[in-house]
C-alpha positions in Angstrom: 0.0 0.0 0.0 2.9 2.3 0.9 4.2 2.3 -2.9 1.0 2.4 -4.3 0.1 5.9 -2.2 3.6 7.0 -3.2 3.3 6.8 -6.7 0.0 8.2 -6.5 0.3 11.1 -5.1 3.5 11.9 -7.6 0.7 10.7 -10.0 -1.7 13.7 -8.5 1.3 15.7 -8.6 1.8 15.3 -12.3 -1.7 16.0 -13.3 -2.5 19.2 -10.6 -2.8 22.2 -12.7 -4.6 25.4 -11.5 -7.4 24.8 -14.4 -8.7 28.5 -16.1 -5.7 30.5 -14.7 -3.6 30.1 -18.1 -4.4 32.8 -20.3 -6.6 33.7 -18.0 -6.0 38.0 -17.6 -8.3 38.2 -15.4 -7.0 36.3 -12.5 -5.2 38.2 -10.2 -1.1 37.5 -9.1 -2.6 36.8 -5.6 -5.2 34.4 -6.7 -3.1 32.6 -8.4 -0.8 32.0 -5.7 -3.4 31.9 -3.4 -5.0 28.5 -5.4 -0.9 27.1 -5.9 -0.3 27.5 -2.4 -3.4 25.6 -1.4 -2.7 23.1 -3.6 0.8 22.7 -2.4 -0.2 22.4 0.9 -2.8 19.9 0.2 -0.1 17.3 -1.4 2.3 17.9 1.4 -0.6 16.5 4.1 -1.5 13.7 1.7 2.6 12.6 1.3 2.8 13.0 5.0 0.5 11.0 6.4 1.8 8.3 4.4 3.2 4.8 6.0 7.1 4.3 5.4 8.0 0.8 4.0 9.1 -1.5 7.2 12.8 -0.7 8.5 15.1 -3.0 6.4 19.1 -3.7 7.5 21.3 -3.5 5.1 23.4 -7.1 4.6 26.4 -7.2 7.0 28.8 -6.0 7.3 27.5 -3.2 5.2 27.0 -0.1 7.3 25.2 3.3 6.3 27.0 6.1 5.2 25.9 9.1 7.9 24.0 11.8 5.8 23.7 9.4 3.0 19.4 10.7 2.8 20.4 14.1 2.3 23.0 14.2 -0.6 23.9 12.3 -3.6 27.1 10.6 -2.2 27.7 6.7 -1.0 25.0 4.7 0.2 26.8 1.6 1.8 30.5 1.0 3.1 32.8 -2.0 3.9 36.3 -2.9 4.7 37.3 -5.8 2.7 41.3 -6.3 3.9 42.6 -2.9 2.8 39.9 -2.2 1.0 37.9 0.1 1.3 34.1 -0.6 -0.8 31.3 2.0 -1.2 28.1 1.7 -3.1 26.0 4.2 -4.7 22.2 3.5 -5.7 20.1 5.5 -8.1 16.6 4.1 -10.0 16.0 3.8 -13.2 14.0 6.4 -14.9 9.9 5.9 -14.3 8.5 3.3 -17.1 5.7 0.9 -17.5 7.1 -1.6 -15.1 6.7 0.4 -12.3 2.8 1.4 -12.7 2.2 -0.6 -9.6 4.5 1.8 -7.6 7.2 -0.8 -7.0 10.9 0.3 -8.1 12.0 -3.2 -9.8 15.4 -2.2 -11.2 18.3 -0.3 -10.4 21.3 1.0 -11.0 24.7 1.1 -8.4 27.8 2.2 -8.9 30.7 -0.1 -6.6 33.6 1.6 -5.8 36.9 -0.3 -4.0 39.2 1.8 -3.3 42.9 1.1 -1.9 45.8 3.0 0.4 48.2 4.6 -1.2 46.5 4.5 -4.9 45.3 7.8 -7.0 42.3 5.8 -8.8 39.6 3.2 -7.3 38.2 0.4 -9.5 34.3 1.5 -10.5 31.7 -1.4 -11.4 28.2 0.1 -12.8 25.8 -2.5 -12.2 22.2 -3.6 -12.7 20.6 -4.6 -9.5 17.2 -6.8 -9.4 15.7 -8.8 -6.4 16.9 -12.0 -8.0 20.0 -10.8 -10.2 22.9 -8.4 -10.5 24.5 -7.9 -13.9 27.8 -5.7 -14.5 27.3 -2.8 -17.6 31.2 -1.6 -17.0 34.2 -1.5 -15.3 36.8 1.4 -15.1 39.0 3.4 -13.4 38.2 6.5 -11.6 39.3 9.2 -8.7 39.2 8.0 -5.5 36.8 9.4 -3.7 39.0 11.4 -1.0 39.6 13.0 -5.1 36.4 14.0 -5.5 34.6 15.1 -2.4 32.9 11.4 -2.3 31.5 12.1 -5.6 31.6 9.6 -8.8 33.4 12.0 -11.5 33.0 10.6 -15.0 36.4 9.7 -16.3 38.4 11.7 -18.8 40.6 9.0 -20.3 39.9 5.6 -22.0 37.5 3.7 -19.2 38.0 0.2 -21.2 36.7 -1.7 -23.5 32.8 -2.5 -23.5 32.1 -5.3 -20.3 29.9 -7.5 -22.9 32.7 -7.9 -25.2 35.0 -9.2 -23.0 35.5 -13.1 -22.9 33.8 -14.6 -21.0 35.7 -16.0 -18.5 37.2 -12.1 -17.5 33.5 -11.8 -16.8 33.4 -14.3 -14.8 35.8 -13.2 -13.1 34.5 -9.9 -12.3 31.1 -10.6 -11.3 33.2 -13.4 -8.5 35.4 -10.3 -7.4 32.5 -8.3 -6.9 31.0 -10.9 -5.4 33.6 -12.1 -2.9 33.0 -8.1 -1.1 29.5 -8.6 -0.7 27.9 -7.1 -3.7 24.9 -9.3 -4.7 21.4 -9.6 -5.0 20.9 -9.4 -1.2 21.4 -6.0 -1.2 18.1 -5.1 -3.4 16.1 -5.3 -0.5 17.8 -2.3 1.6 18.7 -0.4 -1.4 14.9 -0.7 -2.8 13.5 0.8 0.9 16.5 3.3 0.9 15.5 4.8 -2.0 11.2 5.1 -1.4 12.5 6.7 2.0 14.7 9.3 0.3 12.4 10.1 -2.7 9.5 10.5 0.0 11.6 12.8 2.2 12.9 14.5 -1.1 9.1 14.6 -2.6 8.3 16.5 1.2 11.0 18.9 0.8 9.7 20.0 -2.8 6.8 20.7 -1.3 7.7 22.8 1.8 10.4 24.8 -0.5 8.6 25.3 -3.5 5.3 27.0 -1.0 8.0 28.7 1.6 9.5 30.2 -1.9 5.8 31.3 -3.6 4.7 32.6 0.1 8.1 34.7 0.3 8.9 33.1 3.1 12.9 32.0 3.9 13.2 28.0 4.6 14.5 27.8 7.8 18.3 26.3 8.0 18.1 22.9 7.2 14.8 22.4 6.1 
């Protein structure tokens, strides 16, 4: 029920328009805001009175990154020996397969980084609930290089993962697997991500009204 009320409310969202105001002269500036603010306050009550998915761990010895809701840095960390491994997590874009609200697919970076080295080994991979399946492999800054940020690489990131032979993809999808990234992590990652677009989907509300009321957010909000 949880991701059935959250995609319809971005659903509502999608098809609110404040009908007879376009082209509409006669409308004042105030109405206009008037009706926009009441319909932004409206969708704010209805997204937060909705139920959270159920609390899910993430796999051990996984553990959350602190402040990983609020910005677009690492998800998940591990030590594996010297290394150090982080995953990112982003969804796929909205498409049919998700009319039922459910995110099915998505996408994560892996990043295992080592002491001493310039450059961390990158995996972008396909997550589902019963399958991960590698799209590339490459070389990147470390993230102490970029502020905890992926950069996109500006040299030759290899050649293209489906052409390699198949036993060097073997091979990477058992090195990958060895520090824990797998299937089992779908779960977490899937609840992660409803909790951060429903917090997100909140603050697009507050902002946006705070902004049309000429109001300043408080700090932090």
């Amino acid at each position: 029920m949880w991701r059935r009320g959250f995609i319809t409310a971005v659903t509502a969202l999608r098809h609110t328009t404040p009908s007879g105001v376009r082209g509409a002269s006669t409308v004042s500036s105030a109405a206009v805001n008037s009706m926009l603010l009441r319909s932004l306050k409206d969708h704010y009550m209805d997204v937060a009175k909705m139920n959270m998915p159920p609390k899910v761990s993430p796999p051990s010895p996984f553990t959350i990154v602190k402040g990983a809701l609020d910005s677009e840095g690492p998800v998940l960390k591990r030590n594996y020996g010297d290394e150090e491994v982080s995953i990112y997590v982003m969804r796929l874009s909205h498409s049919e397969d998700e009319q039922d609200g459910a995110i099915h697919q998505l996408f994560i970076h892996v990043d295992v980084s080592k002491p001493d080295q310039k450059e961390s080994l990158n995996f972008l991979c396909g997550l589902y609930e019963d399958a991960l399946g590698i799209h590339s492999v490459s070389m990147r800054p470390k993230l102490q290089e970029s502020n905890g940020y992926i950069l996109i690489p500006t040299q030759y990131t290899g050649p293209v993962f489906s052409e390699l032979d198949e036993n060097m993809r073997d091979a990477f999808h058992s090195y990958i697997e060895e520090r824990g990234i797998n299937d089992s992590l779908f779960k977490f990652l899937q609840a992660w991500l409803y909790v951060k677009e429903h917090r997100n989907l909140m603050r697009w509300f507050k902002t946006m009204g705070l902004f049309i009321d000429g109001k300043k957010p408080a700090t932090g909000a």
